[in-house]
C-alpha positions as CSV (number, residue, x, y, z in Angstrom):
1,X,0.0,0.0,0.0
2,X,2.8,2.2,1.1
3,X,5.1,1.4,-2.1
4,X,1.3,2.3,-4.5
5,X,0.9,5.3,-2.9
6,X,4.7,7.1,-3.1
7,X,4.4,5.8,-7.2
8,X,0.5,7.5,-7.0
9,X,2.2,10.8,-6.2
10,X,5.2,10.2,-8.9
11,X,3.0,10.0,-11.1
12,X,1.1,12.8,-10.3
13,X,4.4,15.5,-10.3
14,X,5.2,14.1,-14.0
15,X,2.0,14.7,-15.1
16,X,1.2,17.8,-13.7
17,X,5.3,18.4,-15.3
18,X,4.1,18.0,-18.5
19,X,1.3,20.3,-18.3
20,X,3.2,22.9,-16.9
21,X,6.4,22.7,-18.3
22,X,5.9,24.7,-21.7
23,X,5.8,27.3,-18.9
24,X,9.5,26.4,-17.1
25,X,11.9,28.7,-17.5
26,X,9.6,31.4,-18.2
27,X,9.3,35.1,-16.8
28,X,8.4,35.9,-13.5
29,X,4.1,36.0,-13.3
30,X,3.3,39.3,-12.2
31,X,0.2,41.5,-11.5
32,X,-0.7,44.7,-11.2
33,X,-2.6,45.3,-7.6
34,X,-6.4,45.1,-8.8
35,X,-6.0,42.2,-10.9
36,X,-7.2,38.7,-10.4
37,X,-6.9,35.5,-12.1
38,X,-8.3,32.4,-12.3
39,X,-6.9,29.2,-14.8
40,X,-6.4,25.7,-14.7
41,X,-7.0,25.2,-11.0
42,X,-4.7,28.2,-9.8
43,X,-6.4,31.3,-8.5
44,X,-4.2,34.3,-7.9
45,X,-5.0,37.2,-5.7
46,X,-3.3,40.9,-5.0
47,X,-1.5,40.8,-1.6
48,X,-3.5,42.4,0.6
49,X,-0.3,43.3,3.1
50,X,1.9,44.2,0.1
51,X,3.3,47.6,0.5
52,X,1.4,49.7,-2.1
53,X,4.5,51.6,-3.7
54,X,6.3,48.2,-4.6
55,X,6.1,48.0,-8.5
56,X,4.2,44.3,-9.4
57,X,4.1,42.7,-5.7
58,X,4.2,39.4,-5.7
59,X,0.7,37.7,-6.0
60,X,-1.0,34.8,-3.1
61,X,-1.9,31.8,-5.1
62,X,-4.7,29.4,-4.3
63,X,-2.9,25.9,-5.7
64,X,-5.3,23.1,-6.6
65,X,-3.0,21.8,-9.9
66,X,0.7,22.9,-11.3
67,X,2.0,26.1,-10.1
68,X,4.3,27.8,-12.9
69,X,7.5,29.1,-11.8
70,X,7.3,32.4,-10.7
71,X,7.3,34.6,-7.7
72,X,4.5,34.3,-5.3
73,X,3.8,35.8,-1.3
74,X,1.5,32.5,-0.3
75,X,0.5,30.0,-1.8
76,X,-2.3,28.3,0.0
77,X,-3.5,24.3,-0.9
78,X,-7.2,24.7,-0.3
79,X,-8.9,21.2,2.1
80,X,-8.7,17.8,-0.2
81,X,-6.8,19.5,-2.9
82,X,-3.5,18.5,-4.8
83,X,-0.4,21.8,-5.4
84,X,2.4,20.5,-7.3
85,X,5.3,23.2,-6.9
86,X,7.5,23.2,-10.4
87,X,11.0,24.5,-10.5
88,X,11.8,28.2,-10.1
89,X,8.8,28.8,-7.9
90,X,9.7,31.3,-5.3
91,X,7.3,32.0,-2.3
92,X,8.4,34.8,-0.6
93,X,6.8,33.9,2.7
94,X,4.5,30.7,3.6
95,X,3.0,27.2,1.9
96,X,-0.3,26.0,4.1
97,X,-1.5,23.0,3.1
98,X,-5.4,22.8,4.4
99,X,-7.0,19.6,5.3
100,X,-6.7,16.5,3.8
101,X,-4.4,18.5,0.8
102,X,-0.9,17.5,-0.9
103,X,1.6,19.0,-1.7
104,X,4.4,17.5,-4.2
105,X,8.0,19.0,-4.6
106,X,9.5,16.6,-7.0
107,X,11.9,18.1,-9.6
108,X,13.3,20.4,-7.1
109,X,14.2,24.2,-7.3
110,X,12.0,25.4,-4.7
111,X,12.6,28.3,-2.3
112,X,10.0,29.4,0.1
113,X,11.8,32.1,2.2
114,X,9.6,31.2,5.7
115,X,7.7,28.6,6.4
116,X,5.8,25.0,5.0
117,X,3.4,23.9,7.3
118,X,0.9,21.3,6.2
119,X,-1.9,20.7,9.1
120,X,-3.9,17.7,9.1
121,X,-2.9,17.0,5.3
122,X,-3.5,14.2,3.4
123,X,-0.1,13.5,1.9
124,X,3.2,14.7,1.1
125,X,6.6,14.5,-1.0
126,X,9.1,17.1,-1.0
127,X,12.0,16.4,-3.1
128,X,14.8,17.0,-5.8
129,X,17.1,20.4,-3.7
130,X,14.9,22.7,-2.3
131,X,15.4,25.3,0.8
132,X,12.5,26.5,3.3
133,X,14.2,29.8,5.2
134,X,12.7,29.0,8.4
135,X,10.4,26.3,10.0
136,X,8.7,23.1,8.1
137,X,5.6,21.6,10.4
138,X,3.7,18.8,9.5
139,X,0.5,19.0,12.2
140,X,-1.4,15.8,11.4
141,X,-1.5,13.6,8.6
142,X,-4.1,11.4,7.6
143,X,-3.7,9.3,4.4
144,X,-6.9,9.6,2.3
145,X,-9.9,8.3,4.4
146,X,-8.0,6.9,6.8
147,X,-5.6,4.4,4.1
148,X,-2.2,4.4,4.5
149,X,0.2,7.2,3.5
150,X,4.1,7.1,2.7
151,X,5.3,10.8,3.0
152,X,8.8,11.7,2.2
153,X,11.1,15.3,2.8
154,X,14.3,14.7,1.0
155,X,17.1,17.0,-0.2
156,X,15.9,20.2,1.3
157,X,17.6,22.6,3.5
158,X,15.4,23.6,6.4
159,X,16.7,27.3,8.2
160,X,15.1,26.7,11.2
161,X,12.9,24.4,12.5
162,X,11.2,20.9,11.4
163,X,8.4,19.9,13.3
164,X,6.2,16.1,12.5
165,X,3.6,15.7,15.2
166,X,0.7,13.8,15.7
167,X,0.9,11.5,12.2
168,X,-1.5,8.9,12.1
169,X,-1.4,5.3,12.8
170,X,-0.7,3.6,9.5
171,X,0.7,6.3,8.0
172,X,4.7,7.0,7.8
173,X,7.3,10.0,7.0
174,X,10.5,9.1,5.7
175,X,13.1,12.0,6.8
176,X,16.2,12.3,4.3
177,X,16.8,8.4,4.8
178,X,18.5,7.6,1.7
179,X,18.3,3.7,1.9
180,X,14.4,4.3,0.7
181,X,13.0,6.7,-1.4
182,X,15.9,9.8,-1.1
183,X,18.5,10.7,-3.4
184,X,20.3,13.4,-0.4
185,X,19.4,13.9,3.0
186,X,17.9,16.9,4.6
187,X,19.9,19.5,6.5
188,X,18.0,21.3,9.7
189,X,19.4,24.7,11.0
190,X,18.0,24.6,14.6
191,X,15.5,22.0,16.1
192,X,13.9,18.7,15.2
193,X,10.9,18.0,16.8
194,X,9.2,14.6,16.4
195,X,6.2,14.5,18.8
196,X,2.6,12.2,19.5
197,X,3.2,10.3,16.5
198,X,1.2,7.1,16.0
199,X,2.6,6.5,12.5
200,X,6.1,5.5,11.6
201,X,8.5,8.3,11.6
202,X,11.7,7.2,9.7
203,X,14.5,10.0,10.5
204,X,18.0,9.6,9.1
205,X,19.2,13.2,9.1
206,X,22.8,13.1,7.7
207,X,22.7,16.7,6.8
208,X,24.0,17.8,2.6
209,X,20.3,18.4,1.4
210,X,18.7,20.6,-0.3
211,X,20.5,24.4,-1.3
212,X,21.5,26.5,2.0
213,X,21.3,30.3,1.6
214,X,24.7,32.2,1.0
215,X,27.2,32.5,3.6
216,X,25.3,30.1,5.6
217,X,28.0,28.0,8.1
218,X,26.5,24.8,10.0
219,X,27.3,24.3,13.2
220,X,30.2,22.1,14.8
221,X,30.8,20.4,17.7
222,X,33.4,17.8,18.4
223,X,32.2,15.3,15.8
224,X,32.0,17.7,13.0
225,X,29.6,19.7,11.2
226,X,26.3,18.9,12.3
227,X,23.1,17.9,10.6
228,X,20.8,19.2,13.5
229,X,22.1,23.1,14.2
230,X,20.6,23.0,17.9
231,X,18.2,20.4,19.3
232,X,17.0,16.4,18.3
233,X,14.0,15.6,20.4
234,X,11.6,12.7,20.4
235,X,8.9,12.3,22.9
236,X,5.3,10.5,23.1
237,X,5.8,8.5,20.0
238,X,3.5,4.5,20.3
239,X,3.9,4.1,16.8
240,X,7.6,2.9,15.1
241,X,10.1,5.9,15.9
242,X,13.6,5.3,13.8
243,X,16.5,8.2,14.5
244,X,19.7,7.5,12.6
245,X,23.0,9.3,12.1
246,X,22.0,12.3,12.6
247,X,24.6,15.0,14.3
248,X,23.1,17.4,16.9
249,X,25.2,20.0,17.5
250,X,23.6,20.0,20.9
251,X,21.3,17.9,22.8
252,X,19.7,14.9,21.9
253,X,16.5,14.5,24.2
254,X,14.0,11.2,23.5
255,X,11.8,10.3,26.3
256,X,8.0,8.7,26.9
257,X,7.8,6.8,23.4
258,X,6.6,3.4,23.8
259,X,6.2,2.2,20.1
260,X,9.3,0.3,18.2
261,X,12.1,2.5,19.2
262,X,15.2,2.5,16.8
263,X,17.1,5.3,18.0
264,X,20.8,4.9,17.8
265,X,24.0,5.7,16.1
266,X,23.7,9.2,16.9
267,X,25.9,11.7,18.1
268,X,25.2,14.6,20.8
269,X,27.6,17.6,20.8
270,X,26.4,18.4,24.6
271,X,24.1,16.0,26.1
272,X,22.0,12.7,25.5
273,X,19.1,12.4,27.7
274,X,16.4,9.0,26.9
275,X,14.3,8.1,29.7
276,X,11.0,6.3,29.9
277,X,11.4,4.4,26.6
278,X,10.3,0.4,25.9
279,X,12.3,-0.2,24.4
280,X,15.3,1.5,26.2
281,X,17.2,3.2,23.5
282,X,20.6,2.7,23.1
283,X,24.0,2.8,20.9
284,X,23.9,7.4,20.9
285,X,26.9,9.2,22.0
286,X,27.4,12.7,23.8
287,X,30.4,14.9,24.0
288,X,29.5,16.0,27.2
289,X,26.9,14.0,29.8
290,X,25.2,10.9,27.8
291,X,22.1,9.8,30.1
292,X,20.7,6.4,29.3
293,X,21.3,6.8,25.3
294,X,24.8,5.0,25.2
């Protein structure tokens, strides 16, 4: 089920590729500040908060097919629809996926300068060298009524924060683990949060993904650069909970998960802390204190 649904979505980014790629590589779409249009399942609307002497603000787009590249504030994924980003979109602040919506990054050559956050969405693939400037949350996700859902974030560079809480049970995230369906791994600036999960959460975060801004320097700590900038924590996961490889460049916190625990070969640039874990976790090292992860 897992293996039909990744090649469902595939599918779906190549052909929604090859009715939008006449339009790669072309300008910029652009609009004055009363305009409004509406084709081929993309509605696009004047920024409401866009300062009024900008010449051709960047337009919010309403994504229910293939979005052309271009420059764009929001794009929004409206509940039970499917966005498919193509390369050399640029969203200059957020992507919101609405309820039981997808959203596929495939080919790659995506910037969104704040933040993805899907909330109680049906599925997701986000692939192919992409950057997100500040935090990536997946709140929820539910498969499509209730079947199983095998969601992967590959190749991306996230600038701040990534965040997957509360997936469902028998659906899973796969996190830059390149034995399975990515190419590179993912690269997180500051925290990774994996929380209340009931699905399987499949982390393997060995940093290299995705494009980082200019001038940006990774942290290090005494196993080298890191893959996590600040914080790895894990806590009130009962479904399968994998953590692999990943550097933190500072603590490594996994407590209260009581599913199928594979957290190990991980290494802590200040602390490890796992407590209340069946099974106990083990096999993590800490530069500093390492409590009940070794």
């Amino acid at each position: 089920m897992k293996t039909r649904t990744l090649i469902t979505l595939v599918a779906a980014a190549l052909v929604v590729a090859l009715v939008a790629g006449p339009s790669w590589g072309a300008e910029p779409i652009v609009m004055p500040n009363d305009a409004y249009l509406a084709t081929n399942g993309i509605v696009l609307t004047p920024d409401p908060l866009a300062d009024s002497s900008a010449i051709d603000p960047p337009p919010n787009a309403q994504c229910s097919a293939a979005l052309p590249p271009g420059t764009y504030h929001d794009v929004t994924i409206p509940p039970h629809q499917t966005c498919t980003l193509s390369p050399g979109v640029h969203v200059t602040n957020d992507v919101t996926g609405q309820t039981d919506s997808t959203l596929i990054v495939f080919f790659g050559g995506v910037t969104v300068d704040h933040d993805v956050v899907m909330q109680n969405a049906r599925n997701l693939l986000f692939s192919g060298g992409n950057r997100v400037g500040h935090d990536f949350r997946v709140n929820g996700m539910n498969g499509a009524n209730g079947t199983q859902t095998d969601s992967p974030i590959c190749n991306t560079f996230i600038g701040h924060d990534l965040v997957v809480r509360e997936l469902a049970s028998g659906n899973s995230i796969q996190i830059g683990d390149t034995s399975l369906f990515c190419g590179f791994s993912i690269e997180v600036g500051h925290d990774v949060r994996l929380d209340n999960n009931a699905g399987l959460v499949d982390a393997v975060i060995t940093g290299g993904g995705g494009v980082p801004p200019a001038g940006f320097t990774p942290c290090t700590d005494t196993y080298g650069a890191a893959s996590v900038g600040h914080d790895l924590e894990a806590s009130g996961n009962t479904g399968t909970l994998i953590i692999r490889n990943a550097n933190i460049c500072h603590d490594l916190n996994v407590s209260n998960n009581s599913g199928t625990n594979s957290v190990t070969l991980n290494t802590a640039g200040d602390d490890a802390n796992c407590s209340n874990n069946s099974p106990v976790v083990a096999g993590n090292m800490a530069a500093d204190k390492n409590n009940g992860c070794a």
